[in-house]
N, C-alpha and C positions, 0 to 999 in steps of 0.2 A: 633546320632548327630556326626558329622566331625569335629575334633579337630585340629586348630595348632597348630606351638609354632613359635614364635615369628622370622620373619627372615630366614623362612624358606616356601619353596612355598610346596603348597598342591599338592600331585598328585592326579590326576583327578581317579585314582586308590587306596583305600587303600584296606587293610589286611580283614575289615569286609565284603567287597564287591566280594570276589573272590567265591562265588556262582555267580556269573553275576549280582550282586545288586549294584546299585551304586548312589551317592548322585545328584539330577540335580539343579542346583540355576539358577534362573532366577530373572530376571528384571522384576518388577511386569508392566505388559502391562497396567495401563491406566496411567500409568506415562510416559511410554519409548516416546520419543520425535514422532516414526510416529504409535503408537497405537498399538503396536504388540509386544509378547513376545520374548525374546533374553534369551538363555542362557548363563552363562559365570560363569568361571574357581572356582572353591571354591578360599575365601577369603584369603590372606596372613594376615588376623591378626589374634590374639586370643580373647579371652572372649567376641564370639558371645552369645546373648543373644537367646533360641529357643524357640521359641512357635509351638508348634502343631498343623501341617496344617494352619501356619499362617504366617505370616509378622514379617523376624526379620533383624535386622539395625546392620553397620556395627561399635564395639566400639571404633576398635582403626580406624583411617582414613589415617594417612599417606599413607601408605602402600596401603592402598586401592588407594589411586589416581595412584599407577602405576601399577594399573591393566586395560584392556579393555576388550570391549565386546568381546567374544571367536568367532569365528567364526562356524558355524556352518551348519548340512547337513541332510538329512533322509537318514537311510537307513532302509528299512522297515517300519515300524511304530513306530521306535522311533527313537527320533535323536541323533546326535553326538556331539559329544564336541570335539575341535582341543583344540593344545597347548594352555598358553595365552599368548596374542602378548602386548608389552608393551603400555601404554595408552599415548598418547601427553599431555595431561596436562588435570584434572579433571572438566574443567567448559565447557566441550564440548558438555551438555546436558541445561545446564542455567548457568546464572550467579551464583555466589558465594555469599552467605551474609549467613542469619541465616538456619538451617539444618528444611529443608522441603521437600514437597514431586517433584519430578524430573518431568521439566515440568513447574513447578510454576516460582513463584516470587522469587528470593531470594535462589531457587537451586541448586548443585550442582554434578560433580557424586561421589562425597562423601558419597551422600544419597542414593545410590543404595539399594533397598527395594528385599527380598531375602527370596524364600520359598524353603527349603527342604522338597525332597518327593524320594521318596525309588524306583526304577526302573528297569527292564531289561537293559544294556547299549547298548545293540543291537538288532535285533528279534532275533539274533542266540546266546545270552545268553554269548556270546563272552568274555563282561567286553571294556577294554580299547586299547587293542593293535593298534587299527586302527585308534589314534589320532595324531600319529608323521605322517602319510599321510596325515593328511589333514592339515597340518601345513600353508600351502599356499595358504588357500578358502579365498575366500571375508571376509571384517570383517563387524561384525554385520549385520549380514543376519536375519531378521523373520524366527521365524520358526513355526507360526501358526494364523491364520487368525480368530481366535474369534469373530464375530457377538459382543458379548458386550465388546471384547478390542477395536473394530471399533468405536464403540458408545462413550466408555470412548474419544477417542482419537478424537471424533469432538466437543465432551463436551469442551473439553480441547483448541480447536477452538477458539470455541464462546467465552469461556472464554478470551482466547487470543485478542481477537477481540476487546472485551468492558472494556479494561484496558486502551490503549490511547482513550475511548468512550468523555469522559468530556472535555477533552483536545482539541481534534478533533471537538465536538460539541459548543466548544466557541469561539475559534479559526474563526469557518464559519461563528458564529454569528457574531464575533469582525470587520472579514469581509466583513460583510453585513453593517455594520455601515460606514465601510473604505470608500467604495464604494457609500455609501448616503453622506457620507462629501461631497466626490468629486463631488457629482453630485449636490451638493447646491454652491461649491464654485464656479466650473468652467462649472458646466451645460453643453450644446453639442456645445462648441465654437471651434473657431480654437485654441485657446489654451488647450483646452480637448484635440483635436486631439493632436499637437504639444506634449504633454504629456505622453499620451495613445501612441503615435511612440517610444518619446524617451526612455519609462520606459521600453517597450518592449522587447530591443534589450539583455541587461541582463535577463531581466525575461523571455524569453521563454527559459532559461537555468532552470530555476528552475522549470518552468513548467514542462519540460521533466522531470526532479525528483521528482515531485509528479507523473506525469505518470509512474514510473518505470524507468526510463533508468539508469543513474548514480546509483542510490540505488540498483538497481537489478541486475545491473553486482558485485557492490561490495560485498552484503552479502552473496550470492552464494560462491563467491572466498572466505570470509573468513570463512566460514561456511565450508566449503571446505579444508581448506590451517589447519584452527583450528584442525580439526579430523583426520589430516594426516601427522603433523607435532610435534615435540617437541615443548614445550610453550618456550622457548625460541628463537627458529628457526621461530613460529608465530610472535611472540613480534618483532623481526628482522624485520617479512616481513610487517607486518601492521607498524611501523613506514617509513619504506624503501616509502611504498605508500602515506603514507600522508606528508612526506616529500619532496617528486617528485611532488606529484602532487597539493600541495601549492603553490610551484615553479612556475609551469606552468601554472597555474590561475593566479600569481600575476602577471608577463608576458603580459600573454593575456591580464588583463584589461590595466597592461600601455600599450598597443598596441590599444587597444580599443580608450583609453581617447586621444591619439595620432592621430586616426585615424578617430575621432566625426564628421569631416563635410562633410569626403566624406561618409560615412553611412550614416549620416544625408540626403545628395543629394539624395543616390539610394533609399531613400522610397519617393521621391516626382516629381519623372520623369513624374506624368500623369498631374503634374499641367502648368498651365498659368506662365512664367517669373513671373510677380508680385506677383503672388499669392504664387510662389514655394520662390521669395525673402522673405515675409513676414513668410514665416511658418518658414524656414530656421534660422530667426532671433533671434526665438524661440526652433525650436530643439537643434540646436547645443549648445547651453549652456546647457540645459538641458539635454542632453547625455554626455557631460565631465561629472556631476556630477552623473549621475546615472551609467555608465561602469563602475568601481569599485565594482559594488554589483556584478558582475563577481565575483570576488575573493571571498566576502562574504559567497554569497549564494554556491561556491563550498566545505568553510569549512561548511557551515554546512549541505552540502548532505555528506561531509566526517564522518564528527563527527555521523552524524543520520546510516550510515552504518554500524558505530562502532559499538554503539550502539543496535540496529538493532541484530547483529550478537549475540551480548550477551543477545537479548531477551528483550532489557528494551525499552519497546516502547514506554513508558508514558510521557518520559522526552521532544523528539523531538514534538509532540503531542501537548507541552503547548506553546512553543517558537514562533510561530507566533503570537499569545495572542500579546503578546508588538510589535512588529512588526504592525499589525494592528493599536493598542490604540496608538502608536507615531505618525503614519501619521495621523490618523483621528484627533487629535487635531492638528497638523500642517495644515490640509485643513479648521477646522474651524476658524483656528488663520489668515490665507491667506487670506480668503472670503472679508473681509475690504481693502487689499491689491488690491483684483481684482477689486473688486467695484472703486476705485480711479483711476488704472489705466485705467479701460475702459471710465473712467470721463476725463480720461487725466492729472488728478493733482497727481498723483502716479509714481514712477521708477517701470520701466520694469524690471530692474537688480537686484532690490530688490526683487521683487516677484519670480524670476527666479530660485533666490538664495535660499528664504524662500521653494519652491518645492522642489529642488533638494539637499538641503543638509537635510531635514526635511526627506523627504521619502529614500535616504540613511540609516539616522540616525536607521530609523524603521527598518533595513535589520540587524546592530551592534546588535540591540537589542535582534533581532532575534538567533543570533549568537554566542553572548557570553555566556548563562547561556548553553551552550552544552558544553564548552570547559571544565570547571570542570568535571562534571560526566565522561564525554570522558577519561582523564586524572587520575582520581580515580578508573573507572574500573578494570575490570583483566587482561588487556593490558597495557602492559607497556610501554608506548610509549617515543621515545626518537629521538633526532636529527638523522636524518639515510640518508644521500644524495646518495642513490645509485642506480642509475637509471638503471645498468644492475643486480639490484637483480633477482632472479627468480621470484618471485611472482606479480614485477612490470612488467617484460615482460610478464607474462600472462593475470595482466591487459590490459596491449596492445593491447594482439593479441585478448581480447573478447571486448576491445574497440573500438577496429581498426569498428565492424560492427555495434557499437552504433556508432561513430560517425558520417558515413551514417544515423546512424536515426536522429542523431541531424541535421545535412543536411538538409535531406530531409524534415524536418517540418519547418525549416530555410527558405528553397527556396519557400514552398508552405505561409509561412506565410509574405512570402516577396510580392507575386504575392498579399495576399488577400487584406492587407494594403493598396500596389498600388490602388486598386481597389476601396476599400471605401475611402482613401485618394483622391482621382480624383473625389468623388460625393461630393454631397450636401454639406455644413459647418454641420460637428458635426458625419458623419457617424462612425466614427472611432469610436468616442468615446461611441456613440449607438450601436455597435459592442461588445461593451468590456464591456458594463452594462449588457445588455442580457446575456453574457457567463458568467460574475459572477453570477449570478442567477443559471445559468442551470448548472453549476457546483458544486450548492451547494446541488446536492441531491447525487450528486457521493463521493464530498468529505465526507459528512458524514455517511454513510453507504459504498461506495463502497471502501474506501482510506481504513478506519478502518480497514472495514475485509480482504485489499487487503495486507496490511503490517502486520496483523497474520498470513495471507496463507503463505507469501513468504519463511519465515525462515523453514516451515514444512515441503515446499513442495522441497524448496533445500535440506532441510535433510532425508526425502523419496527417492531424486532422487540420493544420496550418499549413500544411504543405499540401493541402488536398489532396493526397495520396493514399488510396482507399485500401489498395494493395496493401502497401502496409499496415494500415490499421488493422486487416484483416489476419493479413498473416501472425500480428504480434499478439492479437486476442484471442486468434484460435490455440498458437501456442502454451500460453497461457494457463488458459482455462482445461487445455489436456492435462497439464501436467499436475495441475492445480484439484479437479474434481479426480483424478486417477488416485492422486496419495491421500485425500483428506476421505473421500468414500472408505478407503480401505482400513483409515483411521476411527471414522465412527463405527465402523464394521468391528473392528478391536475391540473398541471402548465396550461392546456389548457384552464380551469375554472377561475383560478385565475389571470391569466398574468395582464391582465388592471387593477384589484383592488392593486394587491401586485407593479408596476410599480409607481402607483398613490400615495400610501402611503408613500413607503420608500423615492421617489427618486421626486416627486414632491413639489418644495421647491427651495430658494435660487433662484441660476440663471436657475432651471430645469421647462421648461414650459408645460403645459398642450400636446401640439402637440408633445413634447419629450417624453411625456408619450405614446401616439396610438404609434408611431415607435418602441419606444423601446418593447414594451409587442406585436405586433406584430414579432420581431425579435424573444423575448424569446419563443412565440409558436415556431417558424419554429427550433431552435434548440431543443426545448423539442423532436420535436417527433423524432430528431436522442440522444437522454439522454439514452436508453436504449442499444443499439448497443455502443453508447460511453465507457459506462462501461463496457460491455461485453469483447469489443475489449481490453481494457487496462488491462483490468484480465487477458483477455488470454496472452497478450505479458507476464504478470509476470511468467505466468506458464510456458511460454519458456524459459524464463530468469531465473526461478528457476533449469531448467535443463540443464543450463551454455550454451544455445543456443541463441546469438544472431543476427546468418547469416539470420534464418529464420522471426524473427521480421524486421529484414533491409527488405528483398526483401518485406513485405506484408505493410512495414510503405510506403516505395519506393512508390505503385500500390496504398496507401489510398490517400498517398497527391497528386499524378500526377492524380488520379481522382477527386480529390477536384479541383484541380486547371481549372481542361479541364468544368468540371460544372459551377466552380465560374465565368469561362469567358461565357460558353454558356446560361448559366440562366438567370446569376444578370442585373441589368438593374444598377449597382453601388449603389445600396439602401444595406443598413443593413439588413435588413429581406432577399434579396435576396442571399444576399453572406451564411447565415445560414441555408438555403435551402442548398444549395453546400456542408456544411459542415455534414450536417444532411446526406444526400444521400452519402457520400463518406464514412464514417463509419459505415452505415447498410451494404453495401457490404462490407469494409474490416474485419468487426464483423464475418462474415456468413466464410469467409474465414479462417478465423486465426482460428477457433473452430474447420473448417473441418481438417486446416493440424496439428492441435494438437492431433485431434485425431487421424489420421493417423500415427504419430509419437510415440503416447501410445500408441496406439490397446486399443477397448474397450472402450474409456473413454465415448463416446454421448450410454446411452442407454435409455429404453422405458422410465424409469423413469424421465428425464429430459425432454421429448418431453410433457411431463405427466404434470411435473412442468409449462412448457411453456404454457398451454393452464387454466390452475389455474390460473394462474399469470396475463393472460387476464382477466380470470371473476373476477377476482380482481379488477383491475383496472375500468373494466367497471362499478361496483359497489362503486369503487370512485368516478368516474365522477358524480354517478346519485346522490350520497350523497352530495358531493359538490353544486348540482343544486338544492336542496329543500331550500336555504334560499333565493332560487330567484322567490320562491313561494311564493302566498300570505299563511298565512300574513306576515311573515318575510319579503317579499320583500319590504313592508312598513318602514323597516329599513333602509334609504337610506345615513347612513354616512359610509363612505367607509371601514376606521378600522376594526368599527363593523360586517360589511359584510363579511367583508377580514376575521377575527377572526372566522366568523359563518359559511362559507364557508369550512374552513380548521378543524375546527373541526369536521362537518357533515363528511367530507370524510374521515376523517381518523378512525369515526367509524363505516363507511362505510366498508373501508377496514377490519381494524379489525376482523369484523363479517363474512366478506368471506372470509378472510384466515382460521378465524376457522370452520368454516363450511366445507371450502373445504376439510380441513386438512392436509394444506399445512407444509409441515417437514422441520422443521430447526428454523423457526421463533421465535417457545414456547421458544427455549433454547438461542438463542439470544434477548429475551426480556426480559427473566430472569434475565440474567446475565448484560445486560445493566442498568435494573430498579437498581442493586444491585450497580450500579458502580456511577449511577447519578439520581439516585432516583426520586426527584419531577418531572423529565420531564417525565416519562414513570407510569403512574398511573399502582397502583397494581390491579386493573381489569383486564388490560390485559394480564396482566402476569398467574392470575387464569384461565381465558376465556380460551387462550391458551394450557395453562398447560392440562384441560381440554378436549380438543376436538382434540390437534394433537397428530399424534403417535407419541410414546418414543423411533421405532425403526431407526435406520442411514437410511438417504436417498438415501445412494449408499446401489446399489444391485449386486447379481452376486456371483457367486461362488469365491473361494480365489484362488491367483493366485498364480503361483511358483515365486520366486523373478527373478527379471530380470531387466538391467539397459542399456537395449540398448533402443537405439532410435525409 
């Protein structure tokens, strides 16, 4: 056993070792952040505790926090140890709280877990001397490719994945309610539209950061800036950023709330003078009050980045919860409001108000219980106006090519607007009920596991550790295009019954239900490519690449738009055809040039996955269609059907994926059932457990590490 004393570094050489035997400690691999074992420097404290052939912890910890992973190399068949290079500050693997395993909840690299074993130091029995050479290798390099560190390390995944799982999953629901207020209070009128424009113009900001943009240039950088800098020179640079970029949100919306009527004009150039008088009369008050959530919603893609970077995913997760339950009692409490005014014995200015400061209010809500945690964290965050920090100028320069993607979803959502705003009374707002829907099989499944990938895959792609990258994307995206295929495959079953329930009521009438559930098919069958495409931008984004998301967002929306004019006839169902077809092709794209930029990443296995994933689905379809047999079809109250429907197909599914023995799913059912229990029956988790393999669903021999593009 390797002894210190206190205050004094250990040479990677001692006195017992000069046979060429020497001590190796290593990071235990199914905790290291990308699933692979690292070795690094014996410990600078004393009174380690030793177990043989086993796991022992570090007792004293200061000292440990300024240690880092060594860098490391082969030569021959065993590896080397370089000097140790000082560590930036200890919570570069997890957050800091109680001493657990690294990786988890609550860890730190304090917890660094350490096995001594007795070795050659070289094949040539050399010892140490060739460690001041290599003083200058990449740090925290893998240095072996283990089949079950790969496994520990997507375990660790899923795990990842079903910790914001509850939060994520009530949040959609809270949203499903949001969106049935609205469609009782103000149904598909022109003030729906008028609404559905003005809430818009802020929220396709926050949209983009559910999509990735803002969050995935930010965790990357600090994820990045954290592992590469002193905690104090971090602490610097992440205030320096949220204090710039406060600034220039609060900015923008008073520029915004300044600028209401001619924005308000350029979404209504395909109307009639009267018709554009009337809407006008309406937007423009209602965009003074909603540009402000500009600001809002940019503190809290700020705060959720933090966040994010420190691994705590659960917090930003809940926060829409209230956000949702604020407006949706504000549109039940309106409903009377509208009713009067369309009687005419009502103020317009009154209802204008009760919308726009009510659905504001939801956005605060959303907003403030982030600012605590944000601020308690292990960022210290402080007043910092420095807008030529370093770290703010290289937000810049990887914002400079999200801002082109905000743009360019800008210009194309500017064209679609136009389009349904120029049709029938109420398109816009039958526009915007469909996409709620058909977004809620991505936000729940695809968001979840898309903000576990992100932090692993930025920290794989800093570790230049390809294997992992690989492993964690292919995981992924099986589990990910398996349950949301089989979802839009539902939605085709269910569209009329699920339209009819939630959203039939109030001022929502029968004929706004065929529209609308015709709209939600024609986007379901682009829901599949939707997610796909938004994973892969995060996978670009996790590898501080966002020129190549620009050019491929640029070619998604310039062909949505060229469709939305050549197709639509100005109907809602027509414009979500356009929208459906311009993200299967930029889905099919953005996969080819990812891969071309990893090497490797599409192999047999994923074409493998693809075609499971079919007889999945197709086996949802048929299961969903047996309560429209006799005799169940004799059930004819909608609910019920709706309910009989959705049940039949999902254990439809179920039984094909275990059948098929589709990989990835057992382990995210497990760990979801463990996180929110009554929604996920423990049958399926046995079923599962059962019939899929135990082994990782990436295959392929192990790679040399490598961090180029």
């Amino acid at each position: 056993m390797t002894t210190t004393v206190p205050g004094q570094a250990a040479s990677p050489r001692t006195d017992g070792q000069a046979a060429g035997r020497r001590t190796r400690t290593w990071v235990h691999a199914k905790d290291s952040p990308t699933g692979c074992r690292y070795l690094v420097p014996p410990p600078l404290v004393a009174g380690v505790d030793w177990v043989p052939s086993g796991l022992v912890r570090f007792a004293g910890r200061e000292r440990a926090d300024r240690q880092r992973v060594a860098s490391v190399t082969h030569t021959g068949a065993s590896p080397v140890v370089s000097p140790p290079i000082p560590m930036p500050h200890p919570e570069m693997i997890g957050p800091v709280g109680v001493p657990g395993e690294i990786g988890s909840e609550g860890a730190s690299m304090n917890d660094v877990i350490l096995v001594e074993d007795d070795g050659p130091a070289f094949s040539d029995g050399s010892g140490g001397n060739q460690d001041a050479a290599r003083a200058n290798e990449p740090v925290g390099v893998p240095v072996e490719d283990d089949p079950e560190m790969v496994a520990a390390g997507e375990k660790d995944l899923v795990r990842a994945a079903a910790n914001p799982a509850l939060g994520t999953v009530l949040s959609r629901v809270t949203g499903v309610l949001r969106w049935g207020a609205m469609a009782y209070a103000l149904g598909r009128t022109g003030l729906a539209d008028a609404y559905g424009i003005a809430n818009n113009t802020p929220n396709i900001i926050y949209e983009l950061v559910v999509g990735g943009v803002l969050s995935s240039t930010l965790v990357p950088l600090f994820v990045n800036t954290r592992r590469r800098t002193r905690r104090g020179e971090f602490d610097d640079g992440a205030s320096a950023i949220i204090t710039v970029s406060s600034l220039a949100l609060l900015v923008l919306s008073v520029v915004g709330v300044l600028a209401a009527p001619w924005v308000a004009k350029a979404y209504t150039l395909g109307l009639e003078p009267g018709a554009r008088a009337a809407q006008l009369e309406l937007t423009v008050p209602l965009m003074r009050l909603f540009l402000p959530q500009i600001f809002l919603y940019g503190i809290v893609s700020l705060a959720t980045a933090v966040l994010h970077s420190q691994h705590k995913l659960s917090i930003p997760a809940y926060t829409p919860i209230a956000n949702n339950l604020v407006v949706t009692v504000m549109f039940v409490a309106a409903r009377p409001l509208v009713q009067r005014v369309s009687e005419g014995s009502g103020s317009l200015n009154a209802l204008l108000l009760v919308l726009g400061i009510g659905t504001t209010l939801g956005v605060v809500a959303q907003a403030l219980p982030l600012i605590p945690p944000m601020r308690d964290g292990v960022v210290r965050l402080r007043w910092n106006l420095a807008p030529t920090h370093p770290v703010v100028k290289r937000l810049i320069r990887l914002s400079g090519w999200t801002m082109g993607y905000v743009v360019a979803n800008q210009v194309s959502l500017y064209v679609v607007t136009n389009l349904a705003n120029s049709g029938p009374e109420g398109t816009v707002a039958t526009y915007q009920y469909a996409f709620a829907f058909f977004q809620l099989p991505h936000g729940l499944i695809a968001v979840s596991l898309m903000t576990a990938v992100l932090p692993r895959l930025a920290t794989s792609f800093v570790d230049g550790d390809l294997t992992s990258y690989r492993a964690n994307f292919r995981e992924g995206l099986n589990v990910l295009f398996t349950v949301v295929l089989a979802a839009a495959a539902g939605y085709v079953v269910v569209a009329q019954l699920l339209i009819q329930v939630v959203f039939q009521r109030g001022a929502f009438s029968a004929s706004g239900t065929d529209e609308t559930a015709r709209t939600l098919i024609a986007f379901a069958v682009g829901l599949p490519a939707f997610s796909t495409y938004l994973y892969a931008i995060r996978a670009f984004h996790a590898r501080q690449n966002t020129r190549t998301p620009f050019w491929i967002n640029v070619g998604e929306n310039g062909l949505n738009i060229v469709l939305a004019v050549l197709l639509t006839t100005r109907t809602a169902s027509g414009l979500a055809v356009a929208f459906s077809g311009a993200y299967l092709i930029a889905a099919v794209i953005s996969v080819l040039v990812l891969n071309f930029q990893v090497r490797d990443l599409l192999d047999r296995s994923l074409f493998t996955m693809m075609g499971k994933a079919t007889v999945a689905a197709v086996a949802t379809v048929a299961g969903a269609l047996i309560p429209t047999l006799p005799p169940l079809s004799a059930l004819d109250w909608a609910p019920a059907q709706l309910i009989l429907r959705v049940v039949f197909g999902a254990v439809a599914f179920v039984l094909a994926v275990a059948l098929l023995r589709i990989e990835g799913l057992d382990r995210y059912v497990s760990v979801l059932r463990r996180k929110i229990g009554p929604f996920v029956p423990s049958a399926v988790e046995r079923l599962l457990a059962r019939t899929t393999p135990s082994t990782p669903g990436a295959s392929g021999k192990p790679d040399q590490p490598d961090g180029t593009a």
